[in-house]
C-alpha distance (Angstrom), angle and dihedral (degrees) to the residues before:
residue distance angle dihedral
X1 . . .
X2 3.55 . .
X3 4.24 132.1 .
X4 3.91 116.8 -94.7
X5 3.85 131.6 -168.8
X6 3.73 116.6 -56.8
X7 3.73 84.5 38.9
X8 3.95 100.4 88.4
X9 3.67 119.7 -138.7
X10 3.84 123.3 -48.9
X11 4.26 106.1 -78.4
X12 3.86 97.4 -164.7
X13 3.67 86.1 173.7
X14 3.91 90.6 61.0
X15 3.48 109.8 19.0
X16 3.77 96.5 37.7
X17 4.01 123.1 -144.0
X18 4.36 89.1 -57.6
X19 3.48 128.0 13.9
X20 4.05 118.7 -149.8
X21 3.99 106.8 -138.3
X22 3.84 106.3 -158.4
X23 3.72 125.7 -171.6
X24 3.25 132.5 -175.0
X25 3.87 130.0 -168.9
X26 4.31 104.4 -114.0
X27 4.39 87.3 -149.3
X28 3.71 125.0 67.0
X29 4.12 122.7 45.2
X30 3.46 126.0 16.4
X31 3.55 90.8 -83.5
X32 3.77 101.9 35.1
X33 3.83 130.8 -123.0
X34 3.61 135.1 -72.0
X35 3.18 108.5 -107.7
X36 4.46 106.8 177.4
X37 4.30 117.7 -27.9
X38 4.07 104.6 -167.1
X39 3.34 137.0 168.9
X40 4.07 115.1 -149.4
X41 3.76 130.8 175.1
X42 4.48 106.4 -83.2
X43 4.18 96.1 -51.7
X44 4.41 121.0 169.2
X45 3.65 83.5 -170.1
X46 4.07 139.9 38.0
X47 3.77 131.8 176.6
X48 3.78 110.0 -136.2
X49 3.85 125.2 -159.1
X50 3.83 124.5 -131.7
X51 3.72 91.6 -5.6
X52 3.67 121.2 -164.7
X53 3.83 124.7 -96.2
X54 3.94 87.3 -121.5
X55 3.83 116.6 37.1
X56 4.08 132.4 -169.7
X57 3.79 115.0 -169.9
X58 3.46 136.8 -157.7
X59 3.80 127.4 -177.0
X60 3.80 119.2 -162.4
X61 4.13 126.0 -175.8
X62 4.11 104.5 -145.3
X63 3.91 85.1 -7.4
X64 3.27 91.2 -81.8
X65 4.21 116.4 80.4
X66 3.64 118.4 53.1
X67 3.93 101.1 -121.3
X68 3.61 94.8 173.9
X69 4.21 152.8 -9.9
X70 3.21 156.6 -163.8
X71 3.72 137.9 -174.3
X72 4.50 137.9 -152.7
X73 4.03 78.5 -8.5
X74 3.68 105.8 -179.9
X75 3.56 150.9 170.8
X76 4.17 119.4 -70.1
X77 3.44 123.4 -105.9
X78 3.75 84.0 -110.0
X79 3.55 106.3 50.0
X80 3.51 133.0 117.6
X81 3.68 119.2 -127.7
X82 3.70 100.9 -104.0
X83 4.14 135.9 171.9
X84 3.97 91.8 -127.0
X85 4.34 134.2 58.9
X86 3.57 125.4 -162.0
X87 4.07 110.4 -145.5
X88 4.11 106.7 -172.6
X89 4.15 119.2 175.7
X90 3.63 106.5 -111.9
X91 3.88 107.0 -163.0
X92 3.99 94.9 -63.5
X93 3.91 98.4 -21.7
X94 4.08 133.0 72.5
X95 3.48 115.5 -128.3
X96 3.61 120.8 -155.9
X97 3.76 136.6 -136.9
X98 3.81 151.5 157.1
X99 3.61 134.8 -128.7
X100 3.13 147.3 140.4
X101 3.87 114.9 -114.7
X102 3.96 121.4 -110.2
X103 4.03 123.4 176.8
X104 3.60 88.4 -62.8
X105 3.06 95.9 73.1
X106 3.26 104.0 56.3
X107 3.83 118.8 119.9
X108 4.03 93.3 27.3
X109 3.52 118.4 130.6
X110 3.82 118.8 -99.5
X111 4.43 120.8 -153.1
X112 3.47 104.0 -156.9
X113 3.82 123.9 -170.6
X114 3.87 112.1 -55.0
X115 3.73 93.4 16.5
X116 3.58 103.4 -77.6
X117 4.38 103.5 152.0
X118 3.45 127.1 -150.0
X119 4.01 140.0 160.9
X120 3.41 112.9 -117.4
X121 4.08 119.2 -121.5
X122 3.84 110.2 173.7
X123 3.63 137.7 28.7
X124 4.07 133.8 169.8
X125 3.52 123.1 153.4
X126 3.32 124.5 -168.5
X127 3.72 121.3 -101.0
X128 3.86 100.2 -104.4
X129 3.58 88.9 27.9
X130 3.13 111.3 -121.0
X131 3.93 98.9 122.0
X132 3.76 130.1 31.2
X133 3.63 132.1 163.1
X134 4.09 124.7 -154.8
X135 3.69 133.8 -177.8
X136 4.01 117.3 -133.0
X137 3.85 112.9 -160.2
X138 4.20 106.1 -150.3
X139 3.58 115.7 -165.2
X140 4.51 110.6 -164.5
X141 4.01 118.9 -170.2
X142 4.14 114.1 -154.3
X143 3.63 115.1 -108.9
């Protein structure tokens, strides 16, 4: 899955030739849940689906060196509840937000639930937002 806008040009030097984007659910167990754990071609920025309230990140270049983190990320005080989260690597921390994707986000990678990664294609949302329906392209290799 390729890099989209908001996620700065390719830094093979940093982020390494795939980066592994690992979230984990900040409530339940002492160490949380996992929540999605993905590797995607070099990205500074996903879109993640259904994300949870309470979010830990970690950011790994070739899946191995921890490139960047962030920890109980969560929603602004002014954000709307919305179906989609924008994660972006901010120097060596994630930063967390919500939106709700317009054209311009079109072609950004998507985590879904249990890591699955796919580049988004379609999005309409209804005008008072309570509906919307999106297309996810998902792209499989054999072993």
């Amino acid at each position: 899955m390729g890099a989209h806008r908001g996620s700065g040009a390719h830094e093979p030097s940093r982020l390494g030739a795939f980066t592994v984007w690992q979230l984990r659910s900040a409530d339940g167990g002492s160490a949380g849940l996992e929540f999605a754990r993905s590797s995607i071609d070099p990205s500074r920025a996903v879109l993640v689906h259904a994300a949870p309230t309470r979010l830990d990140v970690e950011v790994l270049a070739n899946g191995e060196q921890l490139i960047a983190i962030g920890r109980d990320l969560r929603p602004g005080d002014h954000d709307d509840e919305t179906p989609m989260t924008r994660l972006v690597i901010d120097g060596t921390r994630v930063v967390r937000s919500q939106l709700w994707p317009d054209e311009a986000d079109l072609g950004s990678v998507v985590l879904l639930p249990g890591g699955e990664a796919g580049v988004l294609r379609s999005w309409a949302t209804d005008p008072d937002r309570s509906n919307w329906t999106w297309s996810l392209e998902l792209r499989g290799r054999a072993p």
